[in-house]
C-alpha positions in Angstrom: 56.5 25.8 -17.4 55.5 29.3 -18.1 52.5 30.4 -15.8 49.6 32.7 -17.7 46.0 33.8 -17.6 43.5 32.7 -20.7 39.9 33.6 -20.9 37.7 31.1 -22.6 33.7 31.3 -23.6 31.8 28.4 -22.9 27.9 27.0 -21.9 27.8 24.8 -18.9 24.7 23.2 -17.1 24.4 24.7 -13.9 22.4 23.2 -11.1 21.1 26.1 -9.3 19.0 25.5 -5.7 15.7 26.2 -7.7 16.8 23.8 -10.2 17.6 21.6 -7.3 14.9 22.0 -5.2 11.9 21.1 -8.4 13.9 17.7 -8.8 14.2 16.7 -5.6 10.0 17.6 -5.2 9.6 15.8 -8.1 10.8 12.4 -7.3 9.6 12.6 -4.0 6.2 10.2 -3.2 2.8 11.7 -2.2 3.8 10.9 1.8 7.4 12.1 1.3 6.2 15.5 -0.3 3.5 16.5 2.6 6.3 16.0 5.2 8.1 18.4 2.9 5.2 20.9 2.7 5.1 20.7 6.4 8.8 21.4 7.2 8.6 24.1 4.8 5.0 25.8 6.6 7.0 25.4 9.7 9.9 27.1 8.9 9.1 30.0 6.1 6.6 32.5 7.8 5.6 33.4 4.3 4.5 30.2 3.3 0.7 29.4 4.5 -2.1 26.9 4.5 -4.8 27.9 1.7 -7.3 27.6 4.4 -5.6 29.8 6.9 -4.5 32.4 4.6 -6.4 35.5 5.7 -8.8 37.5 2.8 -7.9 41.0 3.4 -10.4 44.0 2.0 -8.8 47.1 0.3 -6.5 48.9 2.0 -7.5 51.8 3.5 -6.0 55.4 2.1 -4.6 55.7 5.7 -2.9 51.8 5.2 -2.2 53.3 1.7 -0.1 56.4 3.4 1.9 54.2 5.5 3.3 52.3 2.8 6.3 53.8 1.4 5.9 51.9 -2.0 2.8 50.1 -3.4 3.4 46.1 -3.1 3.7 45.6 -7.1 7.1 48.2 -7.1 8.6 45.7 -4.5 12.2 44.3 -5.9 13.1 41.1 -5.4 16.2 39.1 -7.0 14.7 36.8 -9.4 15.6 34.5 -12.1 12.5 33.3 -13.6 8.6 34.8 -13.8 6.7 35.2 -10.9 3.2 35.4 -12.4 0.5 33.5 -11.0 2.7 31.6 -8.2 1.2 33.2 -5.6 -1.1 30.1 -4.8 -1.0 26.6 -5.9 -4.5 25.7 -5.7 -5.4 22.1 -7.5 -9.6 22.7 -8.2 -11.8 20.6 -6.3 -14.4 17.9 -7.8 -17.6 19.8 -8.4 -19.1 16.7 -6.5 -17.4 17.6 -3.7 -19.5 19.4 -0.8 -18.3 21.8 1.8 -19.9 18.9 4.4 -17.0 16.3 3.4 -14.6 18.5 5.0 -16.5 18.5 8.7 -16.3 15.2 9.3 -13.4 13.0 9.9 -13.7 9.0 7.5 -15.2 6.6 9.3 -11.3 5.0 9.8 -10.3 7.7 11.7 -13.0 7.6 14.3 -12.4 4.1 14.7 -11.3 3.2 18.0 -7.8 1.7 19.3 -7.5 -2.0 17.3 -7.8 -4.7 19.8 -5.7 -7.5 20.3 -5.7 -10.7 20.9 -4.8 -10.8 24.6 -7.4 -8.2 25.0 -9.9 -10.3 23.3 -8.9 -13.1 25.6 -8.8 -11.2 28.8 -12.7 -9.5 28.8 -13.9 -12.8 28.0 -12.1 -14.6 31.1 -13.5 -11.6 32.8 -16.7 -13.7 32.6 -15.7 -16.8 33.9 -16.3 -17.7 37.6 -12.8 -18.3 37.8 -11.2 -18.5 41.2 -8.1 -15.7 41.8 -5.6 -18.5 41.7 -7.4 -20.0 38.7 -7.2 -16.1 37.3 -3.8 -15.6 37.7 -2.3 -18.8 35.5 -5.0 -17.7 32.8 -3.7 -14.5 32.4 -0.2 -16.1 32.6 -1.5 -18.5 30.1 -2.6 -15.8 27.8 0.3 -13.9 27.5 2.3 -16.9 26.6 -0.2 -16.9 23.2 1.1 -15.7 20.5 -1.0 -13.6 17.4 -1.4 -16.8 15.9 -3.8 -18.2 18.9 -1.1 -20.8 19.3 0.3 -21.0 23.3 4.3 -20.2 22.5 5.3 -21.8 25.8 6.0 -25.1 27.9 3.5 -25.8 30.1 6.1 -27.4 32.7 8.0 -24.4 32.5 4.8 -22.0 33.3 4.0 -24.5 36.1 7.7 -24.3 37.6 7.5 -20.4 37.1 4.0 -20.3 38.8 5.0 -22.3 41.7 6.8 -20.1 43.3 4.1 -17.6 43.7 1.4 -20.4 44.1 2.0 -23.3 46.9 1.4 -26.5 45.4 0.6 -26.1 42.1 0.6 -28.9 39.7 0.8 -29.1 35.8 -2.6 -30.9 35.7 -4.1 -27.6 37.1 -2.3 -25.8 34.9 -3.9 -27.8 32.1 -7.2 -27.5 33.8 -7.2 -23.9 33.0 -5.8 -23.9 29.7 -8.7 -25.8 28.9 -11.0 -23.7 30.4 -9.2 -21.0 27.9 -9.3 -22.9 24.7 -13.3 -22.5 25.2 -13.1 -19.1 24.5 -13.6 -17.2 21.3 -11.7 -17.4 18.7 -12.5 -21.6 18.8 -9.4 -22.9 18.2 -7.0 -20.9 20.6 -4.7 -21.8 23.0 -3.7 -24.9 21.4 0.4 -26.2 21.4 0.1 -27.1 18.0 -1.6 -27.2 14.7 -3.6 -30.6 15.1 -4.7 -29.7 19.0 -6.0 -26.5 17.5 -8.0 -28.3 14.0 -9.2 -30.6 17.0 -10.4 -28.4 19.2 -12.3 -26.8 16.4 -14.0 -30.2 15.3 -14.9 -30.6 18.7 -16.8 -27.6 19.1 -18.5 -28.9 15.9 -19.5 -31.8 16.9 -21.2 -30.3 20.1 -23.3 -28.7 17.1 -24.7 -32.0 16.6 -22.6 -33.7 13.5 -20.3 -36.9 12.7 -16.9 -35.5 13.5 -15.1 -39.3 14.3 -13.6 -39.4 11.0 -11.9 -36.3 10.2 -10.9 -36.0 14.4 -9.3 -39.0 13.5 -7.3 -37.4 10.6 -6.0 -34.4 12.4 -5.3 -36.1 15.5 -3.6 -39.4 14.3 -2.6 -38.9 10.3 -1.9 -35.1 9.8 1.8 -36.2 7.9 -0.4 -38.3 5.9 -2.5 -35.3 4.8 0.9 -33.4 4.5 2.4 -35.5 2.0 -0.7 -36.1 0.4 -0.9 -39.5 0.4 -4.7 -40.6 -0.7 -3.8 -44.1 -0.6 -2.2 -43.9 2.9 -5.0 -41.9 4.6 -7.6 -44.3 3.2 -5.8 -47.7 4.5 -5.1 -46.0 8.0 -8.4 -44.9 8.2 -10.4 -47.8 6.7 -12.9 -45.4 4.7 -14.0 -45.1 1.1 -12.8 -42.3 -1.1 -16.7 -40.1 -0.5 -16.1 -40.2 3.5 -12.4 -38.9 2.9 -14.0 -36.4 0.6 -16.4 -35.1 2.8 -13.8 -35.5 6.0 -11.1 -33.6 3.7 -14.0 -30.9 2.8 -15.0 -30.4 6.9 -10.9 -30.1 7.5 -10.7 -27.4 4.7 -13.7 -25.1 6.0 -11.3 -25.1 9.3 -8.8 -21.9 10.4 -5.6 -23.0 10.7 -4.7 -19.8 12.7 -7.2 -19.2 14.8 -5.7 -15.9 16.4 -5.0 -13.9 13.2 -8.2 -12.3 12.9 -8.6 -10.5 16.0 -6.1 -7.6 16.4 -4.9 -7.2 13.2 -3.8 -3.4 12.1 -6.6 -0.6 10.2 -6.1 -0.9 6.7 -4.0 1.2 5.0 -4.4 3.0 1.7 -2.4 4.3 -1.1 -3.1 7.9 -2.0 -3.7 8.4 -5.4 -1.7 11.2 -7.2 -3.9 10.9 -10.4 -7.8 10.3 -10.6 -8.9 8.8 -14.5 -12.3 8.6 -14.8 -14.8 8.7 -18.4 -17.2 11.2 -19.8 -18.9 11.2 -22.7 -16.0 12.6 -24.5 -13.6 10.4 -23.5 -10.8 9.0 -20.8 -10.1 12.0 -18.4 -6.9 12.6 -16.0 -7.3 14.9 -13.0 -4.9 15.3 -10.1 -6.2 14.2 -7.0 -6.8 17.6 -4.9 -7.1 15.7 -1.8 -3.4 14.6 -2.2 -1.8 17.4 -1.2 -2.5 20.4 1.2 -3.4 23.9 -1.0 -0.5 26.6 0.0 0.1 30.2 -1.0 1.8 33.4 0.0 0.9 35.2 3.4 -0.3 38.2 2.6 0.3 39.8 5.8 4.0 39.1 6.0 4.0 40.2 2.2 2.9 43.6 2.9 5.6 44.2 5.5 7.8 44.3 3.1 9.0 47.7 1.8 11.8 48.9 -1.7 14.8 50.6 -0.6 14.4 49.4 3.3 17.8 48.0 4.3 17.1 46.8 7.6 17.7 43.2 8.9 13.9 42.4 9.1 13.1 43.7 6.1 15.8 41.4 4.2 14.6 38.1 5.9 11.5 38.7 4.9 12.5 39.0 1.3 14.4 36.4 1.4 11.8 34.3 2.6 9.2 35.7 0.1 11.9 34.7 -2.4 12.0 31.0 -1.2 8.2 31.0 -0.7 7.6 31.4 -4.3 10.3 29.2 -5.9 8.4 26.8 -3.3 4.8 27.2 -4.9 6.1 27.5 -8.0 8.1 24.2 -7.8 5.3 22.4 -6.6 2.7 23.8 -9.7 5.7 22.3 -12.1 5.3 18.8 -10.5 1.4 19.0 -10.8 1.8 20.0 -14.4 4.2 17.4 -15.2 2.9 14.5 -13.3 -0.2 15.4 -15.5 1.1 15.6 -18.7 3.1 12.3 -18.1 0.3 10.8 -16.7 -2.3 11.9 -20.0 0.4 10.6 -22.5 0.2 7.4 -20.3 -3.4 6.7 -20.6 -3.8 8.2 -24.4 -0.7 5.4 -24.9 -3.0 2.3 -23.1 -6.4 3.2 -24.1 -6.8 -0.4 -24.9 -6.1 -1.1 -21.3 -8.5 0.7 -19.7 -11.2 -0.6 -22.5 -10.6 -3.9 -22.5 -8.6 -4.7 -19.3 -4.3 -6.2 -18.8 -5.1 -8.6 -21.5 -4.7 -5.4 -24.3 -1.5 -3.4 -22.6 0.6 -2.2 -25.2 4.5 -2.4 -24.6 5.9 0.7 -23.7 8.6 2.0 -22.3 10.4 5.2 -20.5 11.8 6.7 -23.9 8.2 6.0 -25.6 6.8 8.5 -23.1 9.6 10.8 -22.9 9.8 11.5 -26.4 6.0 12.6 -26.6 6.0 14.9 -23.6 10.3 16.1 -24.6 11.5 15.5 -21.3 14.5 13.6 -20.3 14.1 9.9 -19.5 15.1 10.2 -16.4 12.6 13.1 -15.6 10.0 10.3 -16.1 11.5 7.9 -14.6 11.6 10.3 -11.1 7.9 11.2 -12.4 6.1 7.5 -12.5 8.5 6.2 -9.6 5.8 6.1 -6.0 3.2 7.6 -7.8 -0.2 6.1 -7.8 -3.6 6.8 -10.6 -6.3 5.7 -9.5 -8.6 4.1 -12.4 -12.4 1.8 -12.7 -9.6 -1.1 -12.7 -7.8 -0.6 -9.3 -5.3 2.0 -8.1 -2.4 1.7 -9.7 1.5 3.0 -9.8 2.3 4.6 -12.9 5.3 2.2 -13.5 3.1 -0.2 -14.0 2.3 0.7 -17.4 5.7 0.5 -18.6 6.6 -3.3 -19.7 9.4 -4.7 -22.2 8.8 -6.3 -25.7 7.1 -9.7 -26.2 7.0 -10.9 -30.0 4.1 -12.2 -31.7 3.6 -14.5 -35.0 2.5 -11.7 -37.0 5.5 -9.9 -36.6 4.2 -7.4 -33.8 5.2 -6.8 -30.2 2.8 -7.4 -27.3 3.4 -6.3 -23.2 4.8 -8.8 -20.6 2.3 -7.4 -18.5 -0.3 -8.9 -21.2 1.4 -12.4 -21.4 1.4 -12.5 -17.7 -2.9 -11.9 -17.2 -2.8 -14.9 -20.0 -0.5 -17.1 -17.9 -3.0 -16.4 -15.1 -5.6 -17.1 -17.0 -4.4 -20.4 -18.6 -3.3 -21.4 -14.9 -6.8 -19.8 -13.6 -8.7 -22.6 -16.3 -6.2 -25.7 -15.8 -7.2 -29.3 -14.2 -5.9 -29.0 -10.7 -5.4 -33.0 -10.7 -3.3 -32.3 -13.7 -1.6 -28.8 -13.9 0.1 -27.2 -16.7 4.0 -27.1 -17.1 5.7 -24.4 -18.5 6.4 -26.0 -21.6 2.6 -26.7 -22.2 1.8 -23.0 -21.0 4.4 -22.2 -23.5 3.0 -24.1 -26.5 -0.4 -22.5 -25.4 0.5 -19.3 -25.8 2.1 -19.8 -29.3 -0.9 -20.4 -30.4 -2.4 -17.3 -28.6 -0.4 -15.9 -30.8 3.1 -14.9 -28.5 6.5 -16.1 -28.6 7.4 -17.3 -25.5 9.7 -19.5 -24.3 10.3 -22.1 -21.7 12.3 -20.0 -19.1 9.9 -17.0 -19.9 7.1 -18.5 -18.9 8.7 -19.7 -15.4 10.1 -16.6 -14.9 6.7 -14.4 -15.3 4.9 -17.5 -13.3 7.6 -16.8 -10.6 6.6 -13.0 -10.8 3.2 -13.8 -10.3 3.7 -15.7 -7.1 2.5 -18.8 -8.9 4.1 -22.0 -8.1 5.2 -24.7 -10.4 3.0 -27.7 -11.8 4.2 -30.0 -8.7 3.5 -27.3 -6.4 -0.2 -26.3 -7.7 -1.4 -30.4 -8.3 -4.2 -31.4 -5.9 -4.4 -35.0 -5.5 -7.6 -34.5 -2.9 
């Protein structure tokens, strides 16, 4: 086979680093993108923080004479238009006061969480406890687990103990448990989940009430009040259906984990990307300025840089100027798009945020792609781990996209919609006599939506909601 040369003409797609860089900032979440801004302050000199960006006066005709070349004639290899990239600067809520920024949320001042074991401990603190007594409490105490349950033998404490303490005995052990199951949370300490309901009825009692009955209960015929046999509780008990009402009702006012409260981790919240709020005009989408940190271009390193200088210095720093502003200016491209994406969203569900789940349209990807011309997988990397924050909850944005239900008049309504009217049908149902799916079903045709059987058990299972068996109260 004859070897030659041909040269052919052709368009290809080429994914250069800018092209690379905007997708990659794009998809990224809120938390995922200020790590990013971070690594990039950290290693680009040009890049700065809005706030520590230096303001600079005119130069002085002696700074004027040292420069070789004014800034503006400075050449650097570009691509694309450089206007207006100096600084990506999202515009504050006029509502917001210099003063918010001097003080740190009241979650951050907040001191270290206690636990449970601490909780424990500067109570027993209190006690009049002897030093033996002291040292199988705190033994005792870091067998509990978060629960407030003790997640240990008490043989095999005592046979631990006893080597450090002569003659110790599992009935002193027990002593001291005791003496910790007093303490606050009520309820703690216990081996199980009918000691700890029984400890708690005691303390109630002590309060001055008729505890007999429902002590009774938890200590004797808790697999009763598993299985939820009425019949069985009331023969073993001997007791009319009012006192197993009011002994069931005492029971239910209980904690079942007594531990769980004390300890537990500082909330966390989701960052909104987006903030839709109304005026008199209308629905309104903002980004959030308080999402992202406010960078620009350092002017001081800028001005260091000089045309025609071929030094080793002076190409770094052009270089770096170069990758500062494709930086900035990938970052303003996100923020425009994640707004334009997320305007088409809300001017698409208007009925949402006027009348609430119940009205959300059907809509999906290609729906919003088509309005704003973008590819569907630009939105898709737009609406995935990004949050709007609305008057009905903070939301992600993919959360307005739902498939196809149809309707008897020949329309189309949300799943979203059909599951708030599940809820709602489950919300309003007997709980003696719950609704199957094939009744929700047949109550939703005459809502007006086609749904089957297996759709209805499949958006109940979505919803966390169990099945009729599951949900029927017989107490």
């Amino acid at each position: 086979m004859k070897q030659a040369l041909q040269l052919k003409i052709g368009q290809s797609l080429t994914m250069t680093p800018q092209l690379q860089q905007a997708i990659k900032l794009l998809q990224m979440s809120t938390l995922d993108l200020q790590q990013e801004i971070s690594r990039a302050l950290e290693e680009n000199p040009l890049l700065e923080r809005e706030d520590e960006i230096e303001q600079y006066a005119e130069p002085s005709d002696n700074d004027v004479r040292e420069q070789d070349t004014p800034i503006e004639s400075v050449e650097v290899a570009v691509e694309t238009d450089w206007s207006d990239t100096n600084h990506f600067d999202l515009n504050r809520p006029m509502t917001r006061t210099a003063s918010d920024d001097e003080y740190d949320s009241f979650e951050s001042r907040t001191s270290e969480a206690l636990t449970l074991s601490d909780h424990l401990l500067w109570q027993l603190n209190l006690m009049p406890l002897t030093q033996r007594d002291m040292l199988i409490a705190r033994v005792l105490i870091d067998s509990i687990d978060s629960d407030g349950f003790l997640d240990a033998d008490l043989q095999e404490i005592t046979d631990a103990l006893g080597e450090e303490l002569e003659d110790l005995e599992l009935d002193e052990v027990e002593c001291v448990l005791h003496q910790i199951q007093r303490l606050d949370p009520v309820g703690v300490g216990a081996r199980g989940i009918a000691e700890s309901l029984a400890i708690q009825l005691a303390a109630l009692g002590l309060l001055g009430g008729d505890v007999t009955l429902p002590l009774a209960l938890v200590q004797n015929h808790l697999d009763l009040l598993t299985k939820k046999d009425r019949t069985g509780l009331k023969r073993a008990l001997k007791c009319s259906d009012e006192e197993l009402d009011l002994a069931l009702e005492l029971i239910r006012s209980l904690d079942p984990k007594p531990g769980s409260h004390i300890g537990s981790n500082e909330p966390e919240y989701v960052t909104p990307d987006l903030i839709v709020r109304r005026n008199e005009d209308g629905w309104i989408v903002e980004l959030n300025p308080d999402a992202l940190p406010r960078v620009g271009i350092n002017q001081t390193y800028q001005n260091y840089i000089k045309a025609g200088d071929k030094s080793e210095t002076n190409d770094y720093l052009k270089n770096q100027l170069q990758e500062a502003r494709w930086f900035v200016k990938s970052l303003k491209s996100r923020a425009e798009t994640l707004l334009k994406v997320g305007t088409c969203i809300v001017e698409e569900q208007i009925e949402f945020f006027e009348k609430g789940p119940v009205a959300m349209k059907p809509m999906v990807l290609a729906d919003i792609a088509e309005r704003v011309e973008m590819h569907e997988s630009t939105i898709s990397r737009v609406t995935t781990q990004k949050y709007m924050h609305t008057p009905r909850g903070t939301l992600e944005l993919k959360y307005f996209f739902s498939s196809h239900v149809g309707t008897d008049g020949g329309g189309e309504a949300s799943s979203t919609a059909i599951k708030e009217h599940i809820k709602e049908l489950i919300g309003e149902e007997n709980p003696k006599k719950p609704l199957s799916d094939n009744k929700l079903s047949e109550l939703l045709s005459e809502r007006g939506f086609k749904v089957a059987r297996r759709t209805v058990a499949k958006y109940r299972e979505m919803l966390g909601i169990g099945g009729s068996s599951e949900r029927k109260q017989v107490f």
